[in-house]
N, C-alpha and C positions, 0 to 999 in steps of 0.2 A: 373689416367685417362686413360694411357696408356693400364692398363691390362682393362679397363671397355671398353675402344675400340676394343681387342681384346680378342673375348671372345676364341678362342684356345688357345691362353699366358696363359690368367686365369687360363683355363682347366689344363692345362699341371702342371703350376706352385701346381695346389692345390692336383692333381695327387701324384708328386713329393713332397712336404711335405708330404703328408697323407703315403705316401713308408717310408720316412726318420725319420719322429717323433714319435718317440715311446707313443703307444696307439692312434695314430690320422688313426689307422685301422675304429674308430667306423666314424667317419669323412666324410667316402666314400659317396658320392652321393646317392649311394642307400640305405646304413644305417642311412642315417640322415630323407631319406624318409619315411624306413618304422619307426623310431620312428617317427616322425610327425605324419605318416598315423597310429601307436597305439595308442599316444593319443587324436587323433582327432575322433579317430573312439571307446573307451572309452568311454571316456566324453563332446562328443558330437551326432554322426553319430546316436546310438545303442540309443539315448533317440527321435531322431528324426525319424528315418527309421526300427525300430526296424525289426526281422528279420532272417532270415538263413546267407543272404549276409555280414549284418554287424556284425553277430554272427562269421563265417569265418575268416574276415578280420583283427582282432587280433590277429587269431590264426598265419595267415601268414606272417605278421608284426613282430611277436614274432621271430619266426624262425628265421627268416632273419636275425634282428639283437643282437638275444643273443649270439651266438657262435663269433658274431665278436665283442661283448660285452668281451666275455673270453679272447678271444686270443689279445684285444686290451688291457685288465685289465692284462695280464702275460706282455705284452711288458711292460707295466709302472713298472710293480715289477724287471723286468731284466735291464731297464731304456734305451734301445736299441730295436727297431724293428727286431723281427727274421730274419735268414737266409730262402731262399728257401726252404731246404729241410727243418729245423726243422718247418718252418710256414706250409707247408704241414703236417708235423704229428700232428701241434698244432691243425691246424684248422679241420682235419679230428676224434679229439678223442673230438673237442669239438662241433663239429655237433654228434658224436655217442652218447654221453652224452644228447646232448641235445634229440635226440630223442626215448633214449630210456626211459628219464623221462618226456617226453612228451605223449609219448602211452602209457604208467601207468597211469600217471594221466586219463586220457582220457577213458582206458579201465575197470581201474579194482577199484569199488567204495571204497575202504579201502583207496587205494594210494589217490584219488578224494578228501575224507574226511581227511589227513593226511595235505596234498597240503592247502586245505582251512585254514585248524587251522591254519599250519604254518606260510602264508601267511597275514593270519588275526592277528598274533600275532607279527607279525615284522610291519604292519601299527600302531597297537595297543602302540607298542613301539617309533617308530620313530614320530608318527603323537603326542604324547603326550598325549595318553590315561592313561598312568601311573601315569601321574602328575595329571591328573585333576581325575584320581578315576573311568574313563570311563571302565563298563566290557570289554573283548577282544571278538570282533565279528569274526567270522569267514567269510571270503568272499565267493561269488556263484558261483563259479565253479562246472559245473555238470560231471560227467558221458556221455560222448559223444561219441562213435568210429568214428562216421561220420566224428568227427573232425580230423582226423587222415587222410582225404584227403589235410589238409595242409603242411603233411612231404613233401613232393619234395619241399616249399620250401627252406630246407637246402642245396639243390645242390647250389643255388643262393648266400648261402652264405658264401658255400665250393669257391666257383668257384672266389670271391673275394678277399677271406682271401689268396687262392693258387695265384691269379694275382697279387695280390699285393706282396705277397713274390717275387715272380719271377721280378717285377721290382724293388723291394729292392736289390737284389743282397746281395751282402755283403757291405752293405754303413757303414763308419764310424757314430759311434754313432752320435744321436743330442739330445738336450737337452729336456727336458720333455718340451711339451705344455702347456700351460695356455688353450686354447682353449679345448684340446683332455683333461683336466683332467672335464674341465666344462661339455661336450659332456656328457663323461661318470658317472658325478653324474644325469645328467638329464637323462641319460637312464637305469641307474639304477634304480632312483625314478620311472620313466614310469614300470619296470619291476613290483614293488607292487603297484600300484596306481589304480589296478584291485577294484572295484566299492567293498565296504564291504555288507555283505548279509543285505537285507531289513528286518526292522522289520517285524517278522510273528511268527503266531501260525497255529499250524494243530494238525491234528488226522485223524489215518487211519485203516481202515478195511481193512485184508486179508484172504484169504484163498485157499487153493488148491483144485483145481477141477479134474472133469474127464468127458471126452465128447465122447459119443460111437453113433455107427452107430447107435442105433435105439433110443438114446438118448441124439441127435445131438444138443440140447439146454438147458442152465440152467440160472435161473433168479435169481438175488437176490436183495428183497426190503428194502430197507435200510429209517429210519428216521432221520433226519437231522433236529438239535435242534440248533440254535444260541441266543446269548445272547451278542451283541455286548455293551460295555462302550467305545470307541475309536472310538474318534471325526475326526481322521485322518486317517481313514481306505480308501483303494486304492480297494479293492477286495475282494472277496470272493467267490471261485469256487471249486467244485468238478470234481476231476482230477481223471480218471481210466485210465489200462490198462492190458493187460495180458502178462504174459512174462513164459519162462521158463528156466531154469539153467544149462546150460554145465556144462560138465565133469572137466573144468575147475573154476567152483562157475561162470562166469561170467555169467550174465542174457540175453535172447533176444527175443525180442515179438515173441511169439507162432506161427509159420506160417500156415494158413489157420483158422484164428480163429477170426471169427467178434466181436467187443463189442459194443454195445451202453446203451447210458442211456438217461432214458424215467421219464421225470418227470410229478407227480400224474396227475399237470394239466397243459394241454400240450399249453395251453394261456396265462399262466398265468407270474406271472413276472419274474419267473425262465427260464432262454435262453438259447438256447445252446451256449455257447462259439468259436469262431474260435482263440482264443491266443495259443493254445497248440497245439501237432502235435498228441494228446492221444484224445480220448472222451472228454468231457470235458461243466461242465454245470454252468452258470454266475447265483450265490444266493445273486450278492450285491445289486438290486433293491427289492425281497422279505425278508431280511436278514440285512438291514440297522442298524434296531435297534433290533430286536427280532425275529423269526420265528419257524416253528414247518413244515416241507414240505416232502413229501414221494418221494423217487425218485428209481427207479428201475435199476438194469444193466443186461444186456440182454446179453450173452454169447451164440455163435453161431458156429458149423462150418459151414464152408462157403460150403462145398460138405461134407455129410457126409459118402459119400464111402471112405474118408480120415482114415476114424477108421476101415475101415472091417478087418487089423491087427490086432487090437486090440483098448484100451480107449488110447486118446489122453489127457496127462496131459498138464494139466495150473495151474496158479496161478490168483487170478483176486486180483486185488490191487484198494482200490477205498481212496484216500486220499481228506481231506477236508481241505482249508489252506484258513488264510486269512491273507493280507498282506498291512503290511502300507507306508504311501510316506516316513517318516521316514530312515535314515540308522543305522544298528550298536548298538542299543538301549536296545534290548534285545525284549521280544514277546510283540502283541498287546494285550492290555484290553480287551479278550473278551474269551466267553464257548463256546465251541463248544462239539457237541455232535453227532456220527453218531453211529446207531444202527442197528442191523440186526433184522429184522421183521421172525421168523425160519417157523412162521406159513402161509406166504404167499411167502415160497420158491418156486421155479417148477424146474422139470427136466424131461424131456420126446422130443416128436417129436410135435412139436407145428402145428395147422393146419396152413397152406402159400398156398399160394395164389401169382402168379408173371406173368406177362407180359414183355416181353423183346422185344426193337426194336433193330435191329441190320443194321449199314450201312458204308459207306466209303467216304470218298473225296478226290479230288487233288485238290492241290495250288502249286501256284510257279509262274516263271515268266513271265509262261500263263497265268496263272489265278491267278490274285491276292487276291479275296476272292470268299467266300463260306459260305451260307446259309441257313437254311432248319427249318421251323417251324413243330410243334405237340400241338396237343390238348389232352391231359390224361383225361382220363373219369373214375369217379369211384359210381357205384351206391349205391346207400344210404343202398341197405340191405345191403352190406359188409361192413360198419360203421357205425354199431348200438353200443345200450352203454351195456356194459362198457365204456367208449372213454379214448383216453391213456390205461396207463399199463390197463389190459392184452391183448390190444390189441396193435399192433407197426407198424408203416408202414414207408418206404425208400422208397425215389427216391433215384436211385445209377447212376454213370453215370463213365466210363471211358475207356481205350482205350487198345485192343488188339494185334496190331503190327503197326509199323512205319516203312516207308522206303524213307530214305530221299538223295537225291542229292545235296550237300551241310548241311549249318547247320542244325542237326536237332531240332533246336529251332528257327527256323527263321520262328518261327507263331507265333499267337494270337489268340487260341483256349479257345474256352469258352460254357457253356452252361448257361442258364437263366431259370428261373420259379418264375412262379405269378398266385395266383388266383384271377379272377375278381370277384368270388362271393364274397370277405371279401374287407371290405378297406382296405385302401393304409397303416398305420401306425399298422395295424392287426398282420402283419408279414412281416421280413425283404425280402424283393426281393432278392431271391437267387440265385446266382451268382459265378456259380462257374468256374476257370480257369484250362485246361491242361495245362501244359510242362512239356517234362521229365526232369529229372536232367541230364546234360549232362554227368553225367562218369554212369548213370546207364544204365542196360540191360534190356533185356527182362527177365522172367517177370516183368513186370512194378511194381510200387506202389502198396498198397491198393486202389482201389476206392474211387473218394469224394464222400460221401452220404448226402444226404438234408432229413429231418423230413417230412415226408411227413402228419401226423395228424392236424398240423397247420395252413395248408392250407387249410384244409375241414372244415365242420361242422357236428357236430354228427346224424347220420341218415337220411342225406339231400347226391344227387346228385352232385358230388365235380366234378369242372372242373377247371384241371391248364393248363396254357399254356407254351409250353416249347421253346426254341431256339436257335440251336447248329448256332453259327456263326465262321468265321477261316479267318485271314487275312496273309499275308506274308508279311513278312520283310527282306529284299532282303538286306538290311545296314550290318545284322550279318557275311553276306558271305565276303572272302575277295574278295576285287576287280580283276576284271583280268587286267591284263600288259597293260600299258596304248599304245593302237589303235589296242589290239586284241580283237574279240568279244566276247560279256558276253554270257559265256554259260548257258545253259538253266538250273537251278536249280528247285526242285521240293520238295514237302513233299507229299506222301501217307499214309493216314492213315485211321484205323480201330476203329470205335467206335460203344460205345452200350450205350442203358437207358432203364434201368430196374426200374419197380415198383411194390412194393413187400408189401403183407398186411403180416402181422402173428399172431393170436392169440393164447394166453395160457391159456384158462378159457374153451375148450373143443366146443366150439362152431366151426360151419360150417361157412367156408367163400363160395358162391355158386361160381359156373367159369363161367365164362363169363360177370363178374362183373367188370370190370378194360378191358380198350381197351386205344391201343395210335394210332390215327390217322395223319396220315400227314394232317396242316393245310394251306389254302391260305397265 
């Protein structure tokens, strides 16, 4: 009761064993956190919040405490907590290790796919798939570099394994814990207990391309054949993207190179997707049990004075997967089928057609928000049919320089659009959000783009109405010193909303057909 009354005695006391008992390194306050925080964010957080944030959040957790995982697992084989110095070079070759086979994994997709099997086949072993005759799944770890913004936290876990030598000293041995050996078989198990890959099937179409200045676009129309028997299917979507291959084999999306994909019919039950950070089109409402649907991918560069060099290589990759609630089972009951249509290929300068509004705001804690409605007008001769492919239309919308005083995420920036001419269940209300990623630069992202055919009707007068709204959050900033005054923080920013027709079947889009007016 004494130490529950005093919580610095406690402190202190579990300080000083976790210094003294050999492998009660993993023990630390903040090793015991971030295992909790991997497996809570595992097999919980990532099925609830799913996500970038809780995509991250294992990675950081991991860091943290596998190296004191190491150096807590050599104290138990030497049956004594290291000295100083040698806990210093332990815990510095066992943060190098860890990070230099953490950015393989992460970079280079050989090691990615190496990592999966291996890991898949040590669940496959330990979890009792041998006994019961269970194939060996491999787990889903993908190919990320992004991921690779969770190295620093190894300093965190440099910096404890060193603290904690330094107040070990040279203490005479103590006896092995019961506790520290419990720690470290549950953080062990936490290390493979990474989710085993979901049942799935796919098939993919690739091919290498070439985009030049006067033939700044290329289309390719692809059929998409399914044949589902699988009562416990989760999904079904077609995934594209374009990428091109350093000098090093490693891949990375083609820069200045737009793609989308446009399906036959642009109402129909085939949706665009928002699950993936790629193009990406949702076939499990047309595709449930059977389907036959034409879908196009539109390869663009974004300025094609980008090729007056010369042709700008790409690759376009359009994969078709479908994926059951299932784990570990082996692939889903079902045909799939994507095929290259060679006779309704294009490659040329497509006629376009684009209106752009361009403008600014401030927020901060002057002005706490900011709002400003548009009305899009698009006349009906510039959406005659064909409707969909070969014709493509975007609303594009995002942001060319920030300048912030304080956080610069301490907004709620968003744009909105809706047509009144369709009902309300016609098409999703599209709603899209800025923020930068706080460690990125200028230039920014790609652009969110919105389907802009959806929202119309074929050879009718389309009017959507648009609505950049922006609030401040003054909570992100740190506080100032308490009774000095808060200084004035601010965000400045630059934005644009572009709407852009494109046909590829040779037809005239006339100008002055698309106008964006500011509305009441």
């Amino acid at each position: 009761m004494a130490l529950v009354q005093d919580p610095h005695r406690l402190w202190s006391r579990w300080v000083a064993w976790s210094c003294h008992s050999p492998g009660a390194l993993i023990c630390h306050p903040i090793a015991l956190a971030s295992l909790i925080l991997l497996i809570a964010n595992d097999h919980v957080l990532k099925g609830l919040v799913p996500g970038m944030v809780t995509g991250k959040l294992s990675d950081v957790a991991g860091l943290v405490y596998f190296p004191l995982l190491v150096v807590a697992g050599l104290d138990i084989v030497r049956q004594k907590p290291s000295t100083a110095a040698r806990r210093d070079t332990v815990a510095a070759m066992a943060c190098l290790l860890t990070a230099i086979a953490f950015a393989s994994i992460k970079t280079i997709p050989q090691a990615t796919e190496l990592f999966n099997r291996a890991l898949g086949l040590t669940q496959w072993a330990i979890g009792g798939g041998a006994l019961a005759g269970a194939p060996v799944a491999p787990t889903q770890g993908l190919t990320d570099p992004s991921d690779l913004i969770a190295l620093p936290a190894l300093f965190v876990a440099f910096g404890i394994a060193r603290r904690q030598g330094l107040r070990a000293g040279n203490p005479q041995p103590r006896r092995l814990s019961a506790l520290s050996l419990a720690t470290i078989f549950v953080a062990g198990l936490a290390s493979i207990a990474t989710s085993p890959a979901m049942r799935s099937s796919s098939t993919d179409y690739e091919e290498p391309l070439q985009l030049t200045r006067d033939a700044p676009a290329v289309t390719r129309h692809l059929t998409v054949d399914v044949t589902n028997r699988d009562a416990k299917l989760d999904s079904i979507d077609l995934i594209a993207r374009t990428y091109s291959v350093g000098a090093d084999r490693v891949q990375f999306k083609t820069p200045g190179v737009l793609l989308t994909l446009v399906p036959d019919d642009v109402r129909g039950s085939v949706t665009q997707s928002s699950d993936y950070f790629a193009p990406a089109l949702s076939l499990f409402d047309a595709c449930e049990s059977s389907c036959h649907e034409g879908v196009t991918a539109v390869v663009r560069l974004a300025d094609p004075e980008t090729a007056a060099a010369g042709p700008i290589p790409t690759h376009l990759e359009i994969t078709l997967a479908a994926v059951a609630s299932e784990e570990g089972t082996g692939p889903v009951d079902i045909d799939l089928g994507l095929v290259n249509d060679a006779d309704r290929a294009f490659q040329g300068a497509p006629a376009t057609l684009v209106v752009r509004e361009t403008g600014s705001f401030h927020i901060g804690s002057d002005v706490a928000a900011y709002s400003q409605r548009f009305k899009i007008t698009i006349e009906g001769e510039a959406l005659g049919e064909p409707y969909g492919f070969p014709l493509v239309g975007r609303i594009q919308v995002g942001a060319t320089h920030e300048t912030s005083l304080g956080h610069p995420n301490a907004h709620d920036t968003a744009f909105a659009f809706h047509s009144p001419s369709l009902p309300e269940d016609a098409y999703r209300y599209g709603f899209y959000d800025y923020a930068r990623i706080w460690y990125e630069e200028p230039p920014f992202e790609d652009p969110t783009v919105l389907d802009l055919l959806p929202l119309c009707e074929p050879g009718m007068t389309c009017v959507i109405n648009a609505m950049l709204t922006s609030t401040y959050d003054e909570s992100l900033n740190d506080p100032p010193p308490s009774g000095a005054t808060p200084p004035l923080r601010s965000i400045d920013l630059d934005w644009y909303l572009e709407v852009r027709l494109e046909a590829y079947d040779g037809r005239e889009l006339p100008e002055g057909t698309i106008t964006i007016e500011p509305a009441d």
